[in-house]
C-alpha positions in Angstrom: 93.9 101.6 55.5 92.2 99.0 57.5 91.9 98.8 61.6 94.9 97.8 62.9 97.4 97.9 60.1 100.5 100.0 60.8 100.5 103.5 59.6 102.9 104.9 57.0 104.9 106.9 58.9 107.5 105.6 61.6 109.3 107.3 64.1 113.0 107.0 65.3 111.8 107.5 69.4 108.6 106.9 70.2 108.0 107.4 74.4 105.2 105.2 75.9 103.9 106.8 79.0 103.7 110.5 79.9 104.4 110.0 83.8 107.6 111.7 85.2 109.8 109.2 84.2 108.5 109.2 80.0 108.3 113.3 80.1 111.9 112.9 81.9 112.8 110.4 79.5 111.3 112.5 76.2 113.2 116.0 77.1 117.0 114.1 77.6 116.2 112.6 74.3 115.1 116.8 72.8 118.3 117.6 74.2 120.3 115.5 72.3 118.6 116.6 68.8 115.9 113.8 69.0 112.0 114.5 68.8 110.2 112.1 70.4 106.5 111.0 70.5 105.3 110.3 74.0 102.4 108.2 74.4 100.0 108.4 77.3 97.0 106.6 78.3 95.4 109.3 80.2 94.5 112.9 80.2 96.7 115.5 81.3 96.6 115.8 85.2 95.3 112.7 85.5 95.4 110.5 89.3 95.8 107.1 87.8 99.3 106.9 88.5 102.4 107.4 90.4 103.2 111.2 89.7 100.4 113.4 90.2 100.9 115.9 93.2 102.2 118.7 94.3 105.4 117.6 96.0 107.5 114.5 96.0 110.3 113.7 98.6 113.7 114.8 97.3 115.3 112.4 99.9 118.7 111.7 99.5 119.6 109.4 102.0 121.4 106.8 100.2 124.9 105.1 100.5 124.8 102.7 97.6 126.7 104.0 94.7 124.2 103.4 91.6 121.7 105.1 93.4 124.4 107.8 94.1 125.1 108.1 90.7 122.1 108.4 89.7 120.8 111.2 92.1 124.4 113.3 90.7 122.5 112.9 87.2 119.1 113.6 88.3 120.7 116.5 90.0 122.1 118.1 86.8 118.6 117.5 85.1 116.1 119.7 88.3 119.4 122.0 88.0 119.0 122.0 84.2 115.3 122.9 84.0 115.9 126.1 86.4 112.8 128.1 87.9 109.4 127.7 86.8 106.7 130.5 88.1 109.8 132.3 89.3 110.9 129.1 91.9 113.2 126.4 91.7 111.3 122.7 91.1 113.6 121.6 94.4 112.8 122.9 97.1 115.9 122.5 99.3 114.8 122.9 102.8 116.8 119.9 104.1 116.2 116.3 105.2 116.2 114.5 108.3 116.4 111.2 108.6 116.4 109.1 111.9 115.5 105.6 113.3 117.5 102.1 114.2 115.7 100.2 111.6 117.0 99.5 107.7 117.1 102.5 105.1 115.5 101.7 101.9 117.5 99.3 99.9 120.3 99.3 102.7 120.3 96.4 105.0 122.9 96.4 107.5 123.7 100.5 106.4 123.7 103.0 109.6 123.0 106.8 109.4 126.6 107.0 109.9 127.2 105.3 106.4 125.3 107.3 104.6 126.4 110.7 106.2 130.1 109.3 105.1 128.6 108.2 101.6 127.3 111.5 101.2 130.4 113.4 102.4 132.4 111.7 99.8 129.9 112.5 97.4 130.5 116.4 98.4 127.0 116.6 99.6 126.8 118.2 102.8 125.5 115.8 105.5 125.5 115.8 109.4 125.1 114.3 112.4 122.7 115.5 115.1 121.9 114.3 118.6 118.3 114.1 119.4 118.1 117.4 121.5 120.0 119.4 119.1 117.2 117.9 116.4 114.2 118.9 118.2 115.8 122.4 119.1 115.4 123.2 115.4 112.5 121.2 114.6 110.2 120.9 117.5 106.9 119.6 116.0 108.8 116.9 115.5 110.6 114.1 118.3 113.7 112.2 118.0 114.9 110.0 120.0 118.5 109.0 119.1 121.0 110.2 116.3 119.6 111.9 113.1 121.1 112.8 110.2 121.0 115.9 108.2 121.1 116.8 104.8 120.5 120.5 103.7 120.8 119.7 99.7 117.1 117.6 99.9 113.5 118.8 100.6 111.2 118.2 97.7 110.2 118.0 94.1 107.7 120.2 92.9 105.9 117.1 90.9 102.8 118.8 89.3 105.0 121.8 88.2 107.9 119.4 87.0 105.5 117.7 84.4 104.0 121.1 83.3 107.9 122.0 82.2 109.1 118.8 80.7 105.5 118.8 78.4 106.5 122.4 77.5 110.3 121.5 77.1 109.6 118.9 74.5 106.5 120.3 73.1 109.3 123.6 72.3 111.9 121.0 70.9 109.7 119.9 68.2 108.6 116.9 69.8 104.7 115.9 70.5 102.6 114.9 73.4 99.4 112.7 72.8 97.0 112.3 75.8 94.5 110.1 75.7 96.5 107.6 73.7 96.6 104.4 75.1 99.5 101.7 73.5 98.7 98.2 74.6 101.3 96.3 73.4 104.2 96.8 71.9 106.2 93.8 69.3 109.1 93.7 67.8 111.0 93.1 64.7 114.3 93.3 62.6 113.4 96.6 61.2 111.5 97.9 64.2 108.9 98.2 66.6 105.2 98.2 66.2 102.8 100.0 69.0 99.3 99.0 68.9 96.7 101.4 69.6 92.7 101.7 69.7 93.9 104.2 67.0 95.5 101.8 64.8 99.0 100.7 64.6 102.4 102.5 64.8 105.8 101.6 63.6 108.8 103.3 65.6 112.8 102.2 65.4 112.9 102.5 69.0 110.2 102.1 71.8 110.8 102.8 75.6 108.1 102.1 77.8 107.3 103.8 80.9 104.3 103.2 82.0 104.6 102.2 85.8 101.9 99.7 86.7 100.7 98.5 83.8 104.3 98.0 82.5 103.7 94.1 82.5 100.6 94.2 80.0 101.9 96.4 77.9 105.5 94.4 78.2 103.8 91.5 77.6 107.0 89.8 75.8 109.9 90.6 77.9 110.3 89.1 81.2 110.6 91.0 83.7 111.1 91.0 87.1 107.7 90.3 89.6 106.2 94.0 89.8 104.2 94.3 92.8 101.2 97.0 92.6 99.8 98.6 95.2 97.7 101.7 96.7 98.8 103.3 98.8 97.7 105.9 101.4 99.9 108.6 102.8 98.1 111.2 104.2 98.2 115.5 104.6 97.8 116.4 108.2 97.8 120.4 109.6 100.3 122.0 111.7 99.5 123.2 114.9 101.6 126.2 114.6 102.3 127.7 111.3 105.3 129.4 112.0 107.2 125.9 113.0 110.0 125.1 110.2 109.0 121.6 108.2 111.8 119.6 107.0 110.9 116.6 104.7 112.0 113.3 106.8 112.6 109.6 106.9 112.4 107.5 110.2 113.5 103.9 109.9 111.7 102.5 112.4 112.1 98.9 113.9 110.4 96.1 112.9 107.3 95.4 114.9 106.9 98.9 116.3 104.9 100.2 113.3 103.5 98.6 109.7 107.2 100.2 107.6 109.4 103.2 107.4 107.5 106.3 107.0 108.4 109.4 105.4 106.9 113.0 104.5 107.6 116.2 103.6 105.8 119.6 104.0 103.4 121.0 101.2 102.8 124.5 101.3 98.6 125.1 101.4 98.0 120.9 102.2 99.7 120.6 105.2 103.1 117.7 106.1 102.7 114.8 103.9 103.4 111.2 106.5 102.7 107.7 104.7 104.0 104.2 105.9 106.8 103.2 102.9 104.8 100.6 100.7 102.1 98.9 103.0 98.9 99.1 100.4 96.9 96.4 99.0 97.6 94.8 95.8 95.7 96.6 93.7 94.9 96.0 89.0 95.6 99.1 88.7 92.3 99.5 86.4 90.4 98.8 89.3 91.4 100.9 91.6 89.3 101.4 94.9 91.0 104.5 95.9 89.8 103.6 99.6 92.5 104.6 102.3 94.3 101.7 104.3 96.3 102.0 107.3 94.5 105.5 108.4 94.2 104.6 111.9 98.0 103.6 112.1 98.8 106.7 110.6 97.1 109.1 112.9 98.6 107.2 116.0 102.0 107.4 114.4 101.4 111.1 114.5 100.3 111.6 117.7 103.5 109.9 119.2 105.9 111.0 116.8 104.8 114.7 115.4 103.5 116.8 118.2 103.1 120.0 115.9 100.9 118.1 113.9 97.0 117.8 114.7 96.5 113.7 113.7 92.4 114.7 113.6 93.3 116.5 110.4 94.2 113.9 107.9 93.4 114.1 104.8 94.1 110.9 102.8 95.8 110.3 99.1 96.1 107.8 96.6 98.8 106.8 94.6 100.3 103.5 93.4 103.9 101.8 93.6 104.9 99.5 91.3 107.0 97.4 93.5 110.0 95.0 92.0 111.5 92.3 94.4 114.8 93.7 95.5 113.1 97.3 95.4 115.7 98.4 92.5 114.8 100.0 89.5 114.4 98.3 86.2 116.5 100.2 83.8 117.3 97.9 80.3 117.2 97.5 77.3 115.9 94.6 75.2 116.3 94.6 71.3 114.6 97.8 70.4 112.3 97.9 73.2 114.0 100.3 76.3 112.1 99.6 79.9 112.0 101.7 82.9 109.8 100.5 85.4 109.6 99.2 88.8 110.3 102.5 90.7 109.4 101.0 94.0 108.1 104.2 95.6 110.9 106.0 94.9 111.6 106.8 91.8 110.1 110.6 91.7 113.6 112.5 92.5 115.8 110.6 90.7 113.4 110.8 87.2 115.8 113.2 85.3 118.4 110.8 85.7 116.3 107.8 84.9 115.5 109.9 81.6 119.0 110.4 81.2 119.6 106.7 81.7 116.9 105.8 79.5 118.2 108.4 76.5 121.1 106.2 76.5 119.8 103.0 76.0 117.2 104.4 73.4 120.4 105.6 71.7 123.0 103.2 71.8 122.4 99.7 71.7 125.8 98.8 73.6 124.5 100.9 76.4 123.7 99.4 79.9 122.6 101.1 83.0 124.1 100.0 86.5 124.1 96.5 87.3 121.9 96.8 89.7 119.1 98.1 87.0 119.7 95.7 84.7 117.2 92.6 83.5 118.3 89.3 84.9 
């Protein structure tokens, strides 16, 4: 068969991209009878992307209702895969959030709207005033309302990927590392993925692959996707007794580069990183050179007096960054997208597989409107 041609065989599902989001994506489709073929690029572990780690922030701090929805279904799915090494992949040891500036995606939404948002969601939420905050979390200082929410903490990220592989792997699908797709085209009868490899025909394609979704996506338009490096940072607690909740703090605009967020990881320290303040970065040329590192370390030496700001220890990641900051959840012909998780996509990734299942499996399917293509 010559270079290029498509093979013989051709799958119902293939899955292009082996992040969170594809692995997410591959297992919803196993547990609907399907046995997908993920795709990735990359070797296992790799630190090219947007989901290697330890931990991810399980932050639920939303008041919009397709993001809402969305965390209920991503919910089901961390609930769904259980214990792995004998604990949970959430790790629920609550979330604070605090600040006068804008939530993520909520412009003009208070702490009080999402507490009520959450509330009527059944998910326990409260409201704190800043002395009653610092009481039970004193490496950290608030200085007006925060809100709590017990039902958040983190995602164990590494250990999430290990479990999907394994789930699909067990369902009869397959996972191919070191596979790179780089485009995908398609047809009346299908979908054709080409590969160094050669060629591959597949009914159904979702792609998945985070920042190089528009190369790969070369003939859908999508929305401007924005990538960039950034660098949050590990710092060491001065005491190692003090309880670590993950946080958010809008902060006001001018008084520091964006919002910042973090989260304790056990044996690294309290991950803090400015929300989505990198350098535009092609993603295949990468200078994995941390930006911001002085702002960061001043940020914790006003705002986090049981951490020790000497101690950073900087990491790399990407975001691949859409407009509005919403997701990209569609589907066009045969070709399902997901990209465009804007920083925070990690917690809600067995929903977005859910989401993603549906459109792979019925054409007449269609995420929230606020997902959609334009």
């Amino acid at each position: 068969m010559p270079p290029g041609s498509p093979t013989r065989t051709s799958r119902r599902i293939v899955v292009v991209g082996g992040g969170i989001m594809g692995m997410s994506t591959a297992w919803a489709l196993t547990r609907r009878g399907e046995r997908p073929i993920v795709l990735e690029r990359f070797a296992r572990g790799h630190t090219r992307g947007a989901s290697h780690g330890e931990t991810r922030n399980f932050n639920n701090a939303y008041a919009d209702a397709h993001y809402l929805d969305l965390l209920a279904r991503a919910r089901e799915g961390w609930d769904a895969l259980g214990e792995v090494d004998g604990e949970p992949l959430l790790r629920l040891h609550g979330l604070v959030s605090h600040g006068s500036g804008a939530a993520l995606g909520s412009v003009g939404i208070g702490l009080a709207d999402i507490a009520e948002a959450l509330g009527d969601r059944g998910i326990p939420a409260e409201l704190l005033d800043a002395a009653e905050a610092q009481r039970r979390w004193p490496g950290m200082r608030f200085d007006d309302t925060v809100l709590y929410s017990p039902d958040a903490g983190v995602a164990r990220a590494a250990a999430a990927l290990r479990e999907l592989e394994r789930r699909v792997v067990a369902a009869g699908g397959e996972v191919r590392w070191d596979s790179p797709v780089t485009a995908v085209e398609q047809d009346a009868d299908g979908v054709t993925l080409h590969t160094p490899a050669g060629a591959l025909r597949a009914d159904v394609v979702v792609v998945t692959v985070g920042a190089w979704s528009e190369g790969v996506l070369g003939g859908i338009r999508l929305p401007p996707l924005r990538v960039t490096e950034e660098s949050p940072a590990h710092f060491a607690p001065r005491d190692p007794a003090l309880p670590w909740p993950s946080f958010n703090h809008f902060v006001e605009p001018g008084t520091w580069p964006a919002n910042v967020y973090g989260m304790p990881t056990p044996g690294e320290g309290v991950k803090v990183g400015f929300h989505c303040v990198g350098d535009e970065v092609d993603p295949d040329a990468r200078r994995f050179t941390p930006v911001r590192q002085a702002e960061l370390a001043e940020y914790v030496r006003e705002w986090f007096p049981g951490l020790d700001a000497a101690t950073a220890v900087p990491i790399s990641c990407t975001y691949t960054t859409t407009p509005t900051e919403a997701f990209v959840l569609d589907r066009v012909g045969r070709v399902v997208v997901g990209a465009g998780f804007s920083g925070q996509g990690f917690k809600f990734a067995p929903g977005v597989g859910a989401v993603l299942a549906d459109l792979a499996l019925d054409p007449t399917a269609q995420a929230a409107p606020a997902f959609r293509l334009p």
